[in-house]
N, C-alpha and C positions, 0 to 999 in steps of 0.2 A: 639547576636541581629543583627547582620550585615548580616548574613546568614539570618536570618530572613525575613530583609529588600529586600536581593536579591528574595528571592522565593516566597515575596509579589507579588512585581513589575514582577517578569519574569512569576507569575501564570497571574496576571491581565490581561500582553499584552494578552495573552495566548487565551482567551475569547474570544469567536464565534461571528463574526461581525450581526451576525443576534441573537444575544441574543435579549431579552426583559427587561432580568431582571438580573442585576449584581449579580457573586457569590458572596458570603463574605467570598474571599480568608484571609484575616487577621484576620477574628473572628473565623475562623475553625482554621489557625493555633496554634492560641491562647488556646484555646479550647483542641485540641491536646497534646498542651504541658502542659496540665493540666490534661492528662489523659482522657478529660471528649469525648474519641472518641463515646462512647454511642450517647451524645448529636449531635456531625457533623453528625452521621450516620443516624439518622432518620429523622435531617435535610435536608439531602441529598435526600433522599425520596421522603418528601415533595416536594423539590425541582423540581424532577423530573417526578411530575404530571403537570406541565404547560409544553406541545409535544417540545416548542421551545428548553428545556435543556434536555429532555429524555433521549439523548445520548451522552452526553457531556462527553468528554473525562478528563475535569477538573474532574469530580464529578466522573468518574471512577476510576480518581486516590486516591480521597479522601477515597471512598467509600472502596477501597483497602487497603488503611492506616488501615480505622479503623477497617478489619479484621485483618490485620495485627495484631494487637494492642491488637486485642481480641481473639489473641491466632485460627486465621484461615487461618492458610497460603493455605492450599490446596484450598480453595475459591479466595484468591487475589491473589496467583498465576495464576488461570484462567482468573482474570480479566487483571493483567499485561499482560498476551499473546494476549488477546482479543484487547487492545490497540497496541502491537506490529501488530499484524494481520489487524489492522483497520484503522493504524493511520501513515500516513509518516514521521517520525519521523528523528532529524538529529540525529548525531552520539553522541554527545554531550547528548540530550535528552534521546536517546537506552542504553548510560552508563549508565544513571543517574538510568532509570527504573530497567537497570540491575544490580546495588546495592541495589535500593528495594529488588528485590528479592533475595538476599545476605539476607540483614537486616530483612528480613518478617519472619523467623522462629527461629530468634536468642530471648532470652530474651531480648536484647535492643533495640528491636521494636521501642518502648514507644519513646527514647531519641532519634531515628533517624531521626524526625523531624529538628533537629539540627543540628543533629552532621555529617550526609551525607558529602560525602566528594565531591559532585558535589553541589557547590554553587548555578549552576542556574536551579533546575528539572523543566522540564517541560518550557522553555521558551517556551512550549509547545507548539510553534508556533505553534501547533496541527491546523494551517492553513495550513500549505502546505498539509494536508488531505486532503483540501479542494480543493485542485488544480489537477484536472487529462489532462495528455495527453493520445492522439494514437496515438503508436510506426507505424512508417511502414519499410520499406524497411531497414537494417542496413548491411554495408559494411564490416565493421572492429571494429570487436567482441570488442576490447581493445581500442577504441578510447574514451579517456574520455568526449570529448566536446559532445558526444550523451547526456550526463547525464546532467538533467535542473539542473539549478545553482538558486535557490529563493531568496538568498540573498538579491538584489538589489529590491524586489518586493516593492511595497506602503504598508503600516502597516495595519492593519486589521478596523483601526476607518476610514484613508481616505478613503479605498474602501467602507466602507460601506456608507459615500456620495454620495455615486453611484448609488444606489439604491433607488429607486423609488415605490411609490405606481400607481396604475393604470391611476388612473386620473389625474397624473403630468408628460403626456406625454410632454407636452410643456416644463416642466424644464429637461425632461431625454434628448431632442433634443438640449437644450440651454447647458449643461453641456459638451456634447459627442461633440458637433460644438468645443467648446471652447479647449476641451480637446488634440484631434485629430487634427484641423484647417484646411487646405482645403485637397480636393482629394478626398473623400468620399460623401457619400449619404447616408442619413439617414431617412428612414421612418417608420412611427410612423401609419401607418393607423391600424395595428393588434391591439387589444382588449388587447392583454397580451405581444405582441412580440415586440421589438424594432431592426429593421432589417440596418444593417451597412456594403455599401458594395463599393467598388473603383464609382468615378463619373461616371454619365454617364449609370450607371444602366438599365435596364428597369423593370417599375415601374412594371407593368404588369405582369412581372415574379416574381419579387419579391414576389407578393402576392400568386402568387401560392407555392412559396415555403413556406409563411407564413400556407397556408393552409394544409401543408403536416408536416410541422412542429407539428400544431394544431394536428393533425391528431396522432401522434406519441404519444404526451402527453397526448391527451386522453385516446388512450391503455396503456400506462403506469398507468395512473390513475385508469382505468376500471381494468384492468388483474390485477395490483400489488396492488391494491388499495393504489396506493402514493398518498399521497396529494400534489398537486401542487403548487410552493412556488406561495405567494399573493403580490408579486412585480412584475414589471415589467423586463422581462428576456432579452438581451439585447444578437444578435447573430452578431459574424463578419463575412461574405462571401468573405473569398481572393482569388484571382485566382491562386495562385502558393504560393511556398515557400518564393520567396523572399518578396514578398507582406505580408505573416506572418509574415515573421521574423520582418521586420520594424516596423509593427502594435505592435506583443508583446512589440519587446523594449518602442517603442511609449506608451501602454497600460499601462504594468507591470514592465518595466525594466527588462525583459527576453529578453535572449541572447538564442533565440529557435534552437534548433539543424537542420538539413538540415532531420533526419530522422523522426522526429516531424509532425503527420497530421495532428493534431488541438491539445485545452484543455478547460479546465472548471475553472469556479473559483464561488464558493458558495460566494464567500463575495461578491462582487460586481454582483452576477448574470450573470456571460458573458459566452460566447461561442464564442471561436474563431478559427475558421477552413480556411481549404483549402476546398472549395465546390462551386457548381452552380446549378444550376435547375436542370439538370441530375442527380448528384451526391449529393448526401445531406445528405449519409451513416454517416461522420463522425459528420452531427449533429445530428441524431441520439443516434450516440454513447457518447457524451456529454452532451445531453439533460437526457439521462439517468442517467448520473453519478451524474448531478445535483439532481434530482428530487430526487433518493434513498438517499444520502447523506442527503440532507436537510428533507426529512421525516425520516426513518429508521437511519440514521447514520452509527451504528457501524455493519457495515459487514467487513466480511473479503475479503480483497484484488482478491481471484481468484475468488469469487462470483461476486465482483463489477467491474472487468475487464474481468469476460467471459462472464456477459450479457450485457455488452455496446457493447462488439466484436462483441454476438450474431445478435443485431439490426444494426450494421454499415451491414453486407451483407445481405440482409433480403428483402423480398417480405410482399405485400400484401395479405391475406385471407379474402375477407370483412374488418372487423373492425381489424381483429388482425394479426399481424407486427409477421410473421415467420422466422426465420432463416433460410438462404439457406447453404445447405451440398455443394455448389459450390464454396468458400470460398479460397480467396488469403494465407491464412494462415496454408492451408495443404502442400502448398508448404515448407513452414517455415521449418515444422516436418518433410518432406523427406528430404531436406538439413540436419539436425539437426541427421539423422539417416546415414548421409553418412560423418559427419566431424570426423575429426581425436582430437580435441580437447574432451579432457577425461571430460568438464565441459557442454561440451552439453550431457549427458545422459540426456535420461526422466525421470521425477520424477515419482515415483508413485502416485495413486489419494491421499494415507495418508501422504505423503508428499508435494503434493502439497498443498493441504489443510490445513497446519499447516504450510505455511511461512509466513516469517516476510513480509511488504511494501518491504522491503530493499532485501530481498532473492529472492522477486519477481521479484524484479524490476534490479538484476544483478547488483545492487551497490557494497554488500557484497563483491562479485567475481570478481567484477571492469570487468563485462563482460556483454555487451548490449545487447549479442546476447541470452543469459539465458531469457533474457526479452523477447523479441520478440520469443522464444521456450516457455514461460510461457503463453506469452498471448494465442497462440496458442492452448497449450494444452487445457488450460482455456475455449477458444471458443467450439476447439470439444467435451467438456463434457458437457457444455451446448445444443450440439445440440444432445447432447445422451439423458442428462433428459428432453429436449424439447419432446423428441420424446417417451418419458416414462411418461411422463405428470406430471415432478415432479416440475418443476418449483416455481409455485405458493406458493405449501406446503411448500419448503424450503426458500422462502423469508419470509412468512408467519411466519415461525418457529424463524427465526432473528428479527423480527421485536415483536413478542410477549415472550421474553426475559425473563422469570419469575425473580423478583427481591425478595432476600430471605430475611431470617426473621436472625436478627444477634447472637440471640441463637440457629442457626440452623444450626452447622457446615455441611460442604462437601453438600449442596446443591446448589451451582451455577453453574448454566450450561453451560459451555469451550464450545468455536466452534464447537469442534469435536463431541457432544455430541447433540447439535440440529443437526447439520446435520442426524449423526445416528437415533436421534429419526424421522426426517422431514420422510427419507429415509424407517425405519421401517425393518432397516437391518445396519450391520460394513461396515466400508467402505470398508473393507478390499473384503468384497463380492460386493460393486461396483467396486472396482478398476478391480477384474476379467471379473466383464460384461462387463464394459468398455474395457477392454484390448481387449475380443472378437469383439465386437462391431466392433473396430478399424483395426481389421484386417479383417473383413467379409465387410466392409463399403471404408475402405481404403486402403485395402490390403498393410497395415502397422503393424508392427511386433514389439510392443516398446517393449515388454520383452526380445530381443534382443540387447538392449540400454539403459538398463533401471538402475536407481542409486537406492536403497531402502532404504538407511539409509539416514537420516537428517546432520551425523558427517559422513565425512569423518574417516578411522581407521590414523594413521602416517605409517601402509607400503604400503600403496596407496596412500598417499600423498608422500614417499619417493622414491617409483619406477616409480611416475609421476616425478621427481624429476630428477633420472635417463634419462629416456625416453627426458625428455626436452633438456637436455645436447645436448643428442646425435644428434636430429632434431639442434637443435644452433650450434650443432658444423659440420656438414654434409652436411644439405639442407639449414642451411643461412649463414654458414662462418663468423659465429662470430668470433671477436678477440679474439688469447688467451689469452691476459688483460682478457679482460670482463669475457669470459667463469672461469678465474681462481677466480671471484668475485664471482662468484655463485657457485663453486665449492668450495671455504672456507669457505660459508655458510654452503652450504650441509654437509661439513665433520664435522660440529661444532654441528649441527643437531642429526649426527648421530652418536656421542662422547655422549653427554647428553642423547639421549635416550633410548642408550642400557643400563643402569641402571633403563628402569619401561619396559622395551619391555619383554613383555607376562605377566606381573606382573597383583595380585590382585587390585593396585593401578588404572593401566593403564584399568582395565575392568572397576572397580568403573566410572572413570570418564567418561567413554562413554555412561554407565549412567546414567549419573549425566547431560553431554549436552544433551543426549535425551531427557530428562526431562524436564530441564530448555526449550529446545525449545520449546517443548508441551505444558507448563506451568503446569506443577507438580514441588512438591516441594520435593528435593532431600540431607537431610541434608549435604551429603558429600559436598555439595557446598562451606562448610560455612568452610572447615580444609583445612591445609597447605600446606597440600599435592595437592587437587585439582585445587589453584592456582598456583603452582609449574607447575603443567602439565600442567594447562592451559594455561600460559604463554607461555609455548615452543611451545604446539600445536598453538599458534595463529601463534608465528614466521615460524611456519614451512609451515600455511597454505598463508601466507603473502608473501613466497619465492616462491610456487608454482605460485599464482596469478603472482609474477615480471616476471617470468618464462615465463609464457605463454604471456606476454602481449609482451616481447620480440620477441615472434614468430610472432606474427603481427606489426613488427614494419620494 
């Protein structure tokens, strides 16, 4: 029952500050543990014809359970990946989901409503989804202070105090005064915009940027057919970093990183940038993130980070917002294709398309610069299906989600799978257009750099292993202390593994992570053997990460 209690309360906080209408986290649990998942499931349903819950990441997991439950792992499997791919998730939360999919194809489905061994699934903060930054400029690949820290943020009920309807311009001016206190300017003369920017402003400009803002949102509205959220959206204009940085703590209790160009927050509606009348790229690219998020929701990550990239460098055509091919972020991939770090290879497009928030985002690799090479990549494939006119169809194709029937196994449609349909081709046949594209466009060679697998093998991890020594011990004059620390890792490493090295075992589990990352369901997961290995492979992948970040220190 305590478990219970916890997965009540950590689902409740969990819930989207712009809900309408509370789930009934406690009466699905209940329900659950009564077998009766039939009932949650076509609840869920219902549920998710009123647009505010459509994509609610609560009701993804539910809806997941109760294939589980019903004996459809290969369906909830696609759904747990779709939330990994959609949703920012801590490490804590990614556990939790990733014992689901342990527990999704075993007979005790049923019981693992309880008996889970992560007490709190889903504190689901499934807010920090809602929260996006642009990366810019990053110095030192291993510096952990680039990575946003959400902890310290206001809980999802006060932010949504925040928010406003149209016509309580006067109490969104009386709130932000109080909140903030002096130094700023606040005007409220836009229809929909609440424009927040250092005193002293000119008023005059301001409205031009309100009208280019307007301008933005209506192409999004128009081209994506987003619906625009019907509150009042609420932009900060800083002039530099430091001026961010004070505002976020001010704001959210974010400690924003110096390579930070703005972010977004759906719950309380805001947009907070570095911008001025000139430059207003990166409210574009926020304004974005909001808009898709709060209509569409569940996209995946490189979809929803390569077309806010798309619109941050972007011209006008008439009515509609292009992406320009002259782009700070091909710089990124020329750097990325001359560095000696084995973690910058380019993904392929079926790899990049199937990462987690976390894989995108260089947390995983505890490396920022993955991020800033993903955004990248991200951007210029957007401006490849810009230019193929594929755009529309593939948002289109996320956004109209077919929701299947629960006697109807292996019909849920994974990521990969609308793309392919959007597409009308494998990706694996874009990945080639694109790779030409990229070198006829940018006279850039990524199949010369390029990583294809999802998993690392352990003798690429172990002669990165090597390799690292030797730079630590050459070109930065490491201590022999230290180098002898990482060197009795390594030989402990490589004591344990040459007992599955070239083994039936050792193949199994490579796909078995192939799997698991894709969201397929891979029995081997669930025997003793693939936690065996997979425990070593983490440590081993764990030592390469200390390794490298050593190089940058």
């Amino acid at each position: 029952m305590k478990k219970l209690i916890l997965l009540t309360i950590a689902l409740k906080v969990a819930i989207s500050a712009q809900a309408q209408v509370k789930i009934p986290v406690a009466e699905y649990l209940k329900l659950l543990d009564n077998n009766k998942y039939d009932v949650v499931y076509e609840d869920v349903q219902k549920i998710r014809v009123n647009k505010a819950h459509a994509k609610s990441p609560i009701l993804d997991y539910f809806e997941a359970k109760c294939l589980c439950m019903n004996g459809s792992p290969k369906d909830a499997f696609k759904i747990y990946n779709k939330m990994l791919q959609s949703d920012q998730l801590s490490k804590e939360e990614r556990n939790f989901l990733y014992k689901e999919f342990l527990n999704c194809g075993s007979h005790s489905a049923a019981l693992a409503v309880l008996s889970t061994a992560a007490p709190k699934p889903l504190t689901l903060n499934i807010i920090p989804s809602s929260w996006h930054g642009k990366l810019g400029d990053v110095t030192n690949c291993y510096d952990y202070t680039q990575f946003i820290d959400f902890t310290s943020m206001p809980s999802a009920d006060s932010l949504a105090q925040r928010v406003f309807d149209y016509q309580h311009k006067r109490d969104a001016n009386k709130l932000w005064s109080n909140l903030l206190g002096n130094g700023y300017d606040i005007n409220t003369a836009s229809d929909r915009f609440v424009v927040v920017t250092p005193s002293g402003s000119n008023a005059k400009q301001i409205l031009t940027v309100v009208e280019k803002i307007q301008h933005a949102a209506n192409f999004y509205s128009t081209y994506y057919k987003l619906s625009a959220p019907t509150k009042l959206i609420t932009v900060f204009m800083m002039p530099d970093i430091n001026a961010m940085q004070a505002l976020s703590k001010k704001l959210h209790g974010i400690n924003l990183p110096v390579s930070n160009l703005g972010y977004s927050s759906i719950n309380d509606l805001t947009l907070v940038t570095i911008s001025n009348i000139e430059h207003i790229g990166t409210i574009y690219h926020e304004l974005f993130h909001l808009m898709i998020r709060a209509d569409i929701g569940d996209i995946p990550v490189w979809l929803d980070e390569g077309l806010a990239c798309l619109y941050t460098t972007s011209s006008w055509d008439g009515d509609n917002l292009v992406g320009s091919y002259d782009t700070w972020r091909t710089r990124v991939l020329l750097d990325a294709a001359n560095s000696r770090d084995n973690a910058l290879r380019f993904p392929t497009i079926n790899l990049l398309t199937s990462y987690t928030w976390d894989e995108f985002n260089g947390s995983d690799d505890h490396n920022i610069c993955e991020a800033s090479m993903n955004y990248a990549m991200s951007n210029h494939l957007m401006l490849y299906l810009q230019e193929k006119g594929l755009l529309i169809r593939i948002v289109s194709a996320f956004r109209n989600r077919t929701v299947i029937d629960l006697k109807k196994q292996g019909s849920y449609q994974g990521n990969a799978e609308l793309l392919e349909e959007a597409l009308g081709e494998p990706i694996d046949s874009l990945d080639k257009q694109f790779t030409r594209w990229m070198q006829d466009k940018y006279q850039l060679h990524l199949e010369n750099n390029q990583v294809k697998s999802s998993v690392y093998s352990f003798n690429d991890l172990l002669h990165g292993h090597l390799f690292n020594l030797i730079l630590l011990n050459e070109e930065h004059g490491m201590t022999p202390l230290k180098l002898a620390v990482f060197q009795k890792q390594q030989d402990d490493i490589n004591y344990r593994y040459e007992s599955i090295s070239g083994s039936d075992e050792e193949h199994k589990f490579y796909k078995a992570e192939e799997d698991r990352l894709h969201g397929n369901y891979n029995p081997y997961v669930e025997t003793d053997q693939y936690n065996e290995i997979k425990t070593l492979y983490d440590e081993t992948l764990a030592l390469e990460q200390s390794m490298r970040k050593a190089l940058f220190q």
